[in-house]
C-alpha positions in Angstrom: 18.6 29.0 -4.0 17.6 25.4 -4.8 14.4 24.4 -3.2 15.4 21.7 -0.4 12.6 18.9 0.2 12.4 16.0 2.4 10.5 13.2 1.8 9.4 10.4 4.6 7.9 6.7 3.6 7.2 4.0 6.1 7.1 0.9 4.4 7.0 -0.6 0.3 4.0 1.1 -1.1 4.6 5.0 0.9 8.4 4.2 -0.9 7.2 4.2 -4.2 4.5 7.1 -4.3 7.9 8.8 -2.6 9.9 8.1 -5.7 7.0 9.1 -7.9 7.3 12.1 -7.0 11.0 12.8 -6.5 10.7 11.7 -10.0 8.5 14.2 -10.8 9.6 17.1 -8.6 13.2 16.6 -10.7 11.6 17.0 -13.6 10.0 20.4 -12.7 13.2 21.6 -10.7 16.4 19.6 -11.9 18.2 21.6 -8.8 15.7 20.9 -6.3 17.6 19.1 -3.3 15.9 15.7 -1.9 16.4 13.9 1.1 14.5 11.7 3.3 13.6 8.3 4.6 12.7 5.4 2.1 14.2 3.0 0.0 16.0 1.9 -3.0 13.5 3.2 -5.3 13.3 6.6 -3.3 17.5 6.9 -3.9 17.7 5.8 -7.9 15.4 8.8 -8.0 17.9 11.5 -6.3 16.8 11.1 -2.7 19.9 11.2 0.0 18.7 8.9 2.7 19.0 9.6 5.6 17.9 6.4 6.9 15.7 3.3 5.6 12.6 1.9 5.5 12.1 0.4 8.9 10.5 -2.7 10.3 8.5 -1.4 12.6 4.8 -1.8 12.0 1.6 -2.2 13.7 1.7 -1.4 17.3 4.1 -4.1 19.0 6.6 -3.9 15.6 6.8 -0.1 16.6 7.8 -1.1 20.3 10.4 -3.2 19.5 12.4 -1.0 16.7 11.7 2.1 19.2 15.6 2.3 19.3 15.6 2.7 15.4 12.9 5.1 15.2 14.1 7.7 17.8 17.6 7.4 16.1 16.2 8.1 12.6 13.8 10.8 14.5 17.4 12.3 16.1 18.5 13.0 13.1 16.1 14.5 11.3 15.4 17.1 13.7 18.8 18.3 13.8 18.6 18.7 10.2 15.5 20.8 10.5 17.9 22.9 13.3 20.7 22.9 11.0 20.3 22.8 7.5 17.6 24.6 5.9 14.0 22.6 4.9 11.6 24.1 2.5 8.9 21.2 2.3 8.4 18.2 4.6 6.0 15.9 2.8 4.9 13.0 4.9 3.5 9.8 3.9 1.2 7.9 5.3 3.4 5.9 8.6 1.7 8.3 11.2 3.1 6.8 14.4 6.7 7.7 13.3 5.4 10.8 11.0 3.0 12.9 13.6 6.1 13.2 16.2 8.3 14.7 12.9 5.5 16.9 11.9 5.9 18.1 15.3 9.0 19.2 15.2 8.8 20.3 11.6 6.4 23.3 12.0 8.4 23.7 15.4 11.5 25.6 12.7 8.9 26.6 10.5 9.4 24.0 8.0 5.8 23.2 5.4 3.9 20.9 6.2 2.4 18.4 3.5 0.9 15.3 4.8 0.2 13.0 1.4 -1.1 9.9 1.9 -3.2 10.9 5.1 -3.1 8.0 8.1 -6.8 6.0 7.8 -8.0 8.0 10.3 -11.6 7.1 9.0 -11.3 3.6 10.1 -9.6 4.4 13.8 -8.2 6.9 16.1 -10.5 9.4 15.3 -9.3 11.7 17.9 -5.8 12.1 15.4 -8.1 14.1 12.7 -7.6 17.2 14.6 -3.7 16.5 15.5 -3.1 15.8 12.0 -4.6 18.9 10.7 -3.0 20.8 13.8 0.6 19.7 12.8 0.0 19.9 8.3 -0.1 23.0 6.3 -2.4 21.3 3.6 -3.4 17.5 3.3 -3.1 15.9 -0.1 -6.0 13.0 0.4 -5.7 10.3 -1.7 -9.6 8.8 -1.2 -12.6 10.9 -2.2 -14.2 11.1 1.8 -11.4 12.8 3.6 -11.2 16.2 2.6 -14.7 16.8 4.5 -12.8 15.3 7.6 -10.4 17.6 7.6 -11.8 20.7 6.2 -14.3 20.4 9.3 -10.6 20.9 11.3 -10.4 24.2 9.2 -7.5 22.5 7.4 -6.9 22.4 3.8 -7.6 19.3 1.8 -7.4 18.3 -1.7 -8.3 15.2 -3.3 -5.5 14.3 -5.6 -6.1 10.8 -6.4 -4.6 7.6 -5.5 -1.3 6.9 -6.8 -2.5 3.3 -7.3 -4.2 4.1 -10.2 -1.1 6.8 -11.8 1.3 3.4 -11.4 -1.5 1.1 -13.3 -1.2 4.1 -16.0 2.3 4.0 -16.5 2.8 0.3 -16.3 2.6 -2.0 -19.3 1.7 -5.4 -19.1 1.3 -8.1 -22.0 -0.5 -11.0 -20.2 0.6 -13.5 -22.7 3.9 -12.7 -23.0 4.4 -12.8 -19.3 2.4 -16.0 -18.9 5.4 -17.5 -21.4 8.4 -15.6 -19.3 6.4 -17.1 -15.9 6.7 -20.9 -17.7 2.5 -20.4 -17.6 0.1 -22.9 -18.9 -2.0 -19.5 -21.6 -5.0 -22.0 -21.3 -5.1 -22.6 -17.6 -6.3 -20.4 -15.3 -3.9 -19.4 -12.6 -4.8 -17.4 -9.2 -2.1 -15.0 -8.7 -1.5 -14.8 -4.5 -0.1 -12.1 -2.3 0.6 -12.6 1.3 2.0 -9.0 2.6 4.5 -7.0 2.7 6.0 -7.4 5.6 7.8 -10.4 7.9 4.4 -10.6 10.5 1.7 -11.2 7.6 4.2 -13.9 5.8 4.2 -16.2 9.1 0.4 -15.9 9.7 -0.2 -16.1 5.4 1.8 -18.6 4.3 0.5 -21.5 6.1 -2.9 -21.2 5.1 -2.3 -20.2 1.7 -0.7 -23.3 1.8 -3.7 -25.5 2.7 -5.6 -23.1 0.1 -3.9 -24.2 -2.6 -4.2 -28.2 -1.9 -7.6 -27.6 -1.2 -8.4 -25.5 -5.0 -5.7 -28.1 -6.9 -7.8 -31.2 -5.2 -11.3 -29.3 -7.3 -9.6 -28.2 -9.8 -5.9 -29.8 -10.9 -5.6 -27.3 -13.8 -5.3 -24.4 -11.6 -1.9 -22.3 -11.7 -0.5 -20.4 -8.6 2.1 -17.4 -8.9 2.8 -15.4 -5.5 4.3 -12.3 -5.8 7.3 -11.3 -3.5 7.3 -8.1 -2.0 10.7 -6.2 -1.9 12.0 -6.2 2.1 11.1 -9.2 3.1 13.4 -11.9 4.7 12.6 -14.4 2.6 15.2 -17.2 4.4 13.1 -16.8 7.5 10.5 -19.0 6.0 12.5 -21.6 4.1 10.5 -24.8 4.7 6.9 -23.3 3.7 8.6 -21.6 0.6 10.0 -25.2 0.0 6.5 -26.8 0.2 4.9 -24.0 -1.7 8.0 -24.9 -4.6 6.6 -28.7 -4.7 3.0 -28.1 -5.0 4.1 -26.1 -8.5 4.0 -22.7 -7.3 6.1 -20.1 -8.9 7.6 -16.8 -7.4 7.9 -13.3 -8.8 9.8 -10.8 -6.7 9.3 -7.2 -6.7 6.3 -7.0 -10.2 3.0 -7.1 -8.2 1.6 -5.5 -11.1 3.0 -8.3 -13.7 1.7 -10.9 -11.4 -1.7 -9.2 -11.6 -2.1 -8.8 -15.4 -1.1 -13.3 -15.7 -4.4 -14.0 -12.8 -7.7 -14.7 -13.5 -8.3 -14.2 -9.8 -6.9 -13.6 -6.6 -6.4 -14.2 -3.2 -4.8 -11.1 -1.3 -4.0 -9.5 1.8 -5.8 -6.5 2.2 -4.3 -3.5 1.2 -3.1 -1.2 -2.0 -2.5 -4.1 -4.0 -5.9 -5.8 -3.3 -7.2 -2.1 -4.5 -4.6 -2.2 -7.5 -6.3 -5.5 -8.1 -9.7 -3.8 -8.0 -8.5 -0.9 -10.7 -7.7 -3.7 -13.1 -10.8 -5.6 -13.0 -9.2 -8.5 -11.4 -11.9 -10.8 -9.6 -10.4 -11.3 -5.9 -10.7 -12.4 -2.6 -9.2 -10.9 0.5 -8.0 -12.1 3.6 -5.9 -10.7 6.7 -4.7 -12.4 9.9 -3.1 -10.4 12.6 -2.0 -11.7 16.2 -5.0 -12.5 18.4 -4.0 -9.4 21.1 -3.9 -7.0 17.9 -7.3 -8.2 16.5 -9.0 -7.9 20.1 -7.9 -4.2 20.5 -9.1 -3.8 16.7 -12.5 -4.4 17.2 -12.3 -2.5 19.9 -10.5 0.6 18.3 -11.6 0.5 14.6 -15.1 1.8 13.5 -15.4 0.8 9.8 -17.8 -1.8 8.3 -15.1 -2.9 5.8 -11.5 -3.3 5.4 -11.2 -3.1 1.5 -10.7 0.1 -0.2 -13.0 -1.2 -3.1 -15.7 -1.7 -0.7 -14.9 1.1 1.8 -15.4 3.5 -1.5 -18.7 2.0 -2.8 -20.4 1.4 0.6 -20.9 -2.2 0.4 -19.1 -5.4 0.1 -18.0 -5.6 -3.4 -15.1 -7.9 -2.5 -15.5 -10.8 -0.1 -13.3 -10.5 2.8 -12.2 -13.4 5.2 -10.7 -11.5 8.2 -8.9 -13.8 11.3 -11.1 -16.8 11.9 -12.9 -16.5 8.7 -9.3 -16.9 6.9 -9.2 -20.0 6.6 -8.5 -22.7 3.8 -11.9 -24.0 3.3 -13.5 -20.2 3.1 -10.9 -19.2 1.2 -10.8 -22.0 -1.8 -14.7 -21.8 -1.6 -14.6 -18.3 -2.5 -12.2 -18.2 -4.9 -13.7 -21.3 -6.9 -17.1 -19.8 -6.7 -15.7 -16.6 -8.4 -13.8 -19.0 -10.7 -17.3 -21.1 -11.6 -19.5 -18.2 -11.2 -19.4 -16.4 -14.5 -22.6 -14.0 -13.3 -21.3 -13.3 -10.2 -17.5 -12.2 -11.8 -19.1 -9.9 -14.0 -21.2 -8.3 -11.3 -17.8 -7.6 -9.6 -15.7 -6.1 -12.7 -18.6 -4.2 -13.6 -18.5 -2.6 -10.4 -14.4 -2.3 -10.9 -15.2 -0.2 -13.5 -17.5 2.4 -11.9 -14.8 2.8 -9.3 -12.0 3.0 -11.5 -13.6 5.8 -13.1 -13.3 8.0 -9.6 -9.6 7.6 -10.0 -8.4 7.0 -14.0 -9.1 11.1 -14.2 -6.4 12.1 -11.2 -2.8 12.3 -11.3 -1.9 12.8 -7.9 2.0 13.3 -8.1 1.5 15.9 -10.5 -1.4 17.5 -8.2 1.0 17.3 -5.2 4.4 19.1 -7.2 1.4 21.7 -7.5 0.9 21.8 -4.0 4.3 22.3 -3.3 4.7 25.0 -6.0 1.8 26.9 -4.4 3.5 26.4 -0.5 7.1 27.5 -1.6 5.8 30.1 -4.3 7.8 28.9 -7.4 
């Protein structure tokens, strides 16, 4: 009997470690069955959706898609009563995921959480419920599996599939500076804003003033901004218009192409400010979130950085300009002092380096079709 496995990503980033490893799991078992939540990348790899990626993030997104979330939850639950589940494997998204997890082990259904919820950085209390509700947890960072071993749960550390899509991507730098219409002599700060609609409007006006202020110090500066997939780019028209006359170019959907063309940059914090890291790219990063949110942050989350780069080596590595310290002037400062500062760039990459080589050994997709293997005893 084919092995039947579902498959549930949150937002861009869960989606493609998903399709990684439908990928891979077709490739071990061409009859295996796939199903799940995700996106376009998730389907052209054999996954029947059963719904998409939702817009709900962060607390107040989830409130106001709760209608979406509990139909999508619906419907999954009366597969697990009525068709037959072999694996769930959950990815990170744990204010949709826990509830599924839930019901999962409810109809006996495996549990594989992959891409465990930052627990580390807040909600501490959910260690225990996440290791209550997951057979075995697939940790991508090299801390957690002493978190939740302590919950008598088993852990492995797989690697982060940050560094397995660096591995299998190919970039030529000057071939893609001529497809990007790019200056090869000028130096250009690649830019990402987010992922999703929230960080755009907050982003985009202060990367904005960022530019003006770098092109007033230094004209021969280039700008790309990479697109993310999902986003509702019309939404923001007149600031995509103003970015378009200040000589800024856009590339949708090739973070990683965008990477391989900068000499530094300026991103929003998250996988591809670690991607960034991986590749020795010097960056900056910055986050803004709505006043409420940021309140109840400090309040909630007990981490001294925000960075992976800098969670991971235990000291500020990267410079990060969170809320009121994101703005232009901080921003352009920081960037043009890694831009001017040759000692102080190579201090950073060299300590790229010693972190990639945590990860550039792991290949975590493969390491999780193992895990799977060993839960359904193929």
């Amino acid at each position: 009997m084919p092995l039947r496995v579902m498959i549930i990503a949150g937002e861009s980033s869960g989606e493609l470690y998903g399709a990684l490893l439908a990928k891979k799991l077709k490739e071990k078992w061409p009859d295996v069955f796939l199903l799940g939540v995700g996106g376009s990348k998730m389907e052209t790899e054999g996954v029947e959706l059963i719904a998409g990626i939702t817009s709900a993030f962060g607390i107040f997104g989830a409130i106001s898609s709760v209608k979406k979330l509990f139909g999508t939850y619906r419907k999954l639950t009366e597969i697990f009563k009525t068709k037959r589940v072999d694996v769930l494997v959950l990815i990170d998204f744990p204010d949709f995921n826990l509830f599924v997890a839930k019901a999962a082990k409810k109809y006996g259904i495996k549990v594989l959480y992959y891409v465990s919820p930052q627990v580390w950085a807040w909600r501490t209390g959910r260690i225990k419920k996440i290791a209550e509700r997951s057979h075995i947890i697939a940790a991508i960072l090299p801390f957690e599996p002493e978190m939740y071993e302590k919950e008598g749960t088993d852990c492995e550390f797989v690697g982060h599939p940050a560094m397995e899509e660096l591995l299998q991507h190919v970039s030529d730098a000057k071939s893609l500076k001529e497809e990007f219409s790019l200056n090869p002599d000028a130096p250009v700060l690649g830019i990402f804003p987010g992922s999703r609609d929230g960080e755009l409007k907050r982003h985009l006006p202060v990367i904005v003033d960022t530019i003006k202020a770098i092109k007033s110090a230094h004209s021969e500066f280039q700008f790309i901004i990479a697109v993310a997939p999902n986003l509702h780019i019309e939404r923001y028209k007149a600031l995509f218009t103003t970015l378009r006359a200040l000589e800024v170019k856009f590339v949708a959907e090739r973070s990683l192409d965008v990477l391989a063309v900068s000499d530094v940059a300026l991103m929003k914090s998250g996988t591809a400010a670690f991607q960034a890291a991986l590749m020795g790219i010097p960056l900056v990063v910055f986050y803004k979130m709505p006043a409420i949110e940021f309140r109840i942050a400090k309040i909630i989350i007990d981490v001294s950085h925000i960075n992976l780069a800098n969670l991971i080596m235990e000291r500020e590595v990267v410079k990060e300009l969170i809320q009121d310290d994101a703005t232009p002037a901080r921003i352009s400062a920081e960037i043009l002092s890694l831009y001017e500062d040759s000692a102080k760039r190579e201090s950073m990459t060299d300590d790229f380096k010693r972190l990639r080589a945590l990860f550039e050994s792991k290949n975590p997709t493969d390491e999780v079709v193992k895990i799977i293997a060993n839960l359904t005893g193929d």
